[in-house]
C-alpha positions as MATLAB code, in Angstrom:
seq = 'XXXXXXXXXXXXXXXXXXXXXXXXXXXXXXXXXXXXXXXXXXXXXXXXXXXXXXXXXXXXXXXXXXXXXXXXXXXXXXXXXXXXXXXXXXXXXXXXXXXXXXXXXXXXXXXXXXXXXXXXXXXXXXXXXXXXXXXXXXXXXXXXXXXXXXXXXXXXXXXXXXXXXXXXXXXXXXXXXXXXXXXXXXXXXXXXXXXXXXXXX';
ca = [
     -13.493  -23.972  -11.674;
     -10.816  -25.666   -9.767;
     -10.571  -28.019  -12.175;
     -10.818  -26.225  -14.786;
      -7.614  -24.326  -13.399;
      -5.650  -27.234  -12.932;
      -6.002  -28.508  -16.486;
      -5.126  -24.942  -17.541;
      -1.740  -25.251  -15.911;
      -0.937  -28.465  -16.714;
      -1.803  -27.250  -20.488;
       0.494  -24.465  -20.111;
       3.611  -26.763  -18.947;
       2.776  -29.384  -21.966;
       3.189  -26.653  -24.311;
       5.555  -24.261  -23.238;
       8.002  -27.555  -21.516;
      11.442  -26.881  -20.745;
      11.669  -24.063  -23.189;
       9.423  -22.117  -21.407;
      11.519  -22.680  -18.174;
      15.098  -21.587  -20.075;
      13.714  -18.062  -21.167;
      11.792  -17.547  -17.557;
      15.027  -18.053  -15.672;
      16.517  -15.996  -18.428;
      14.172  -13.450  -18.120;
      14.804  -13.189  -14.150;
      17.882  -13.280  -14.092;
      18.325   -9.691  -16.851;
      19.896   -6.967  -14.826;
      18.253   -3.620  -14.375;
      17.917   -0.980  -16.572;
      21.175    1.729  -16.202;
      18.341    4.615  -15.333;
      15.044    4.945  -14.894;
      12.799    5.468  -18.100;
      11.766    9.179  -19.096;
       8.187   10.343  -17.963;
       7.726    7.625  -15.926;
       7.230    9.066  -12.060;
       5.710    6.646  -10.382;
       7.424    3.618   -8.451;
       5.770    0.649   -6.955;
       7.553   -1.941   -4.520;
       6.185   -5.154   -3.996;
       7.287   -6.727   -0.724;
       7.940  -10.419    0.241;
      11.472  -10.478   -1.208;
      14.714   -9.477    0.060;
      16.774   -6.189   -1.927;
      13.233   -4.955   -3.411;
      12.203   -2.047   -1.044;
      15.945   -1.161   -0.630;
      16.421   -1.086   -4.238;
      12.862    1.042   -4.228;
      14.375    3.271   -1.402;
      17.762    3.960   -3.308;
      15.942    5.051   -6.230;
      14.025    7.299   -4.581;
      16.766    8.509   -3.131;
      18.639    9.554   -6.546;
      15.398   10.654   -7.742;
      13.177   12.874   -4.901;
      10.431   13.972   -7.435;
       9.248   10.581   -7.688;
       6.522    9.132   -6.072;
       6.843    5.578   -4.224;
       4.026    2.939   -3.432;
       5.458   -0.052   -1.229;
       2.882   -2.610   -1.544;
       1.978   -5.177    1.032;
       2.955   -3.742    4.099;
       2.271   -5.043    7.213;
      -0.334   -2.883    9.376;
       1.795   -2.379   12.530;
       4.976   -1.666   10.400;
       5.659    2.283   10.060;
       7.943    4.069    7.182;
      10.270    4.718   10.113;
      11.208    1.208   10.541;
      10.821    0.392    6.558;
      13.686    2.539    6.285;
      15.728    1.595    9.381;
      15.559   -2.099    7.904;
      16.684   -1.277    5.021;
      20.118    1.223    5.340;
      19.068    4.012    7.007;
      16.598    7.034    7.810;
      14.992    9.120    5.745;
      16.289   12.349    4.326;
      13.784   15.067    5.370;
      10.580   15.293    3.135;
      11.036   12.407    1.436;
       8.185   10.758    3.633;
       5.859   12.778    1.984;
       7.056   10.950   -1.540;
       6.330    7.333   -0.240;
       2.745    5.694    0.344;
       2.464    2.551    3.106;
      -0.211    0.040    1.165;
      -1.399   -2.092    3.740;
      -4.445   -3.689    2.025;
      -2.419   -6.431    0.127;
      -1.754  -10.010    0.778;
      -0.580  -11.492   -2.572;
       0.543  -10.390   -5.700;
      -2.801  -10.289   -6.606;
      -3.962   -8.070   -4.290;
      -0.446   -5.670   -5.255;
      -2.493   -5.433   -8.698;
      -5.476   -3.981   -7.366;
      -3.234   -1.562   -4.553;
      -1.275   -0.167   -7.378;
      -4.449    0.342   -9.485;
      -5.756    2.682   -7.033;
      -2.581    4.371   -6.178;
      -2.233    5.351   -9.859;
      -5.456    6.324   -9.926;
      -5.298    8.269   -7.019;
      -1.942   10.075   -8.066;
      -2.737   10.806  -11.979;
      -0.287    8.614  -13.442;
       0.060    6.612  -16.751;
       3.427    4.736  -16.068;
       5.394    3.257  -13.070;
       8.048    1.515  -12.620;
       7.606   -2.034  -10.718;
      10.385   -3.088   -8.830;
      10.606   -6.798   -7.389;
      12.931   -9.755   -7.982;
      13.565  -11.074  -11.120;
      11.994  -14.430  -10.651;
       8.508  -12.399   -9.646;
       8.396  -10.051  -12.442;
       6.124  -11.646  -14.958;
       4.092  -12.752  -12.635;
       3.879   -9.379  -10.635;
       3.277   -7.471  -14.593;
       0.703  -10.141  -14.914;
      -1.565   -9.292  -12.057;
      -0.828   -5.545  -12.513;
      -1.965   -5.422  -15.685;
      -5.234   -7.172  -14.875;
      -6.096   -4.608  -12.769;
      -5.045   -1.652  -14.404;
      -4.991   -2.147  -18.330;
      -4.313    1.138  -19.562;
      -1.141    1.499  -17.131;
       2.048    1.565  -18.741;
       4.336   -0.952  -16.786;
       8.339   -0.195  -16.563;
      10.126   -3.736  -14.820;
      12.928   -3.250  -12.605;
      14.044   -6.311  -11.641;
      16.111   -6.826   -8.178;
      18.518   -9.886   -7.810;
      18.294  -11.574   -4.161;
      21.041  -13.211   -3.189;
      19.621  -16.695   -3.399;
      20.225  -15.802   -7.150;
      23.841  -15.235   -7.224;
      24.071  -18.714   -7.933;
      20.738  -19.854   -9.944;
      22.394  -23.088  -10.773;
      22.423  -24.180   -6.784;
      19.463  -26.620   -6.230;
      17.792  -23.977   -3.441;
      17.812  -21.257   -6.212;
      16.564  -23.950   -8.967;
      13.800  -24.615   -6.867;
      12.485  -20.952   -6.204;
      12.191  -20.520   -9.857;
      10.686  -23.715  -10.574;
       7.748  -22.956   -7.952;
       7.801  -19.053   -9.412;
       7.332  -20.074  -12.913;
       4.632  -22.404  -11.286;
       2.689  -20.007  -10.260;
       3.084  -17.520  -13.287;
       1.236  -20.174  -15.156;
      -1.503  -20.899  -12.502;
      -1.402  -17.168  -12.573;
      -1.723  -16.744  -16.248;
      -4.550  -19.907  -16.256;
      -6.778  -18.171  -13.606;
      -6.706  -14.728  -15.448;
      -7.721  -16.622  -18.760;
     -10.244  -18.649  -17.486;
     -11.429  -16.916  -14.128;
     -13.507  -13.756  -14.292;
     -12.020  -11.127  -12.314;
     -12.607  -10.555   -8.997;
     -11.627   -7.385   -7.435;
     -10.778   -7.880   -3.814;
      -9.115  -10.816   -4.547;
      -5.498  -10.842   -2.500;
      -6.751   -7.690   -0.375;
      -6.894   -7.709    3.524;
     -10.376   -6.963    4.859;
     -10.859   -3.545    6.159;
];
């Protein structure tokens, strides 16, 4: 399977080549929507990246009907210091709008979180919020998990993007659009495995 994998990728980068490259960095580097979509209540942030859950929080902020889902949090970490690392504390009742997911590791495993979460909370759309360079990958693995959810991107720019031409930035989407492919390979030619990128309870 392995194997099988690695030929996959390599496939991928033959065909697609440095076109495929030019309209990845394109795509990550597309500024946010000016508002949220209509009908669309649900929120999911994906950690592992600088700006995402403050961008997440903000939103939430502006829009206290909402729900929130911040996705890969560490087990020890509480919503108290979430928020204290990222601007400030809380306005009152909005804790009851966010949900702590603790079970993921990966992006993979954000998939299968978010799956439940909308499950759990009756909704059709959300709106995924992570950095640009992550977005396909992190619509990729979302929609393997949960097909019939309706995926909004909002895509957050880190500051290591500010300058995409710098060789630091080049590299972080060189190894990002590396693993959307090994990412796109494995869901074509893998069957799916379902607590794939989860912590074990």
């Amino acid at each position: 399977m392995k194997a099988l994998l690695f030929w996959g990728v390599t496939g991928l980068c033959l065909l697609f080549g440095p076109l495929g490259f030019i309209g990845f960095t394109l795509d990550a580097l597309q500024a946010p929507p000016a508002r949220l979509p209509d009908h669309c209540p649900g929120m999911v942030a994906l950690t592992g990246g600088e700006e995402r859950v403050s961008a997440a929080l903000r939103l939430l902020r502006a829009h206290p009907d909402h729900v929130l889902l911040i996705s890969g949090v560490a087990p020890e970490t509480t919503l108290d210091q979430i928020a204290l690392q990222n601007g400030s504390s809380l306005p009152p009742g909005l804790e009851r709008q966010i949900t702590l997911g603790r079970r993921a590791v990966s992006t993979v495993g954000n998939g299968h979180e978010t799956e439940q979460w909308a499950q759990e909370n009756e909704l059709d759309c959300i709106v995924v919020i992570t950095a640009g360079y992550h977005m396909r990958r992190a619509l990729l693995e979302i929609h393997q998990a949960a097909r019939d959810l309706h995926l909004c991107p909002w895509r957050v720019l880190p500051p290591a993007m500010q300058a995409p031409w710098q060789p630091h930035a080049l590299r972080i989407l060189l190894q990002e659009y590396a693993k959307f492919l090994g990412a796109y390979a494995r869901d074509t030619f893998s069957p799916p495995n379902h607590r794939r990128g989860l912590r074990r309870s």
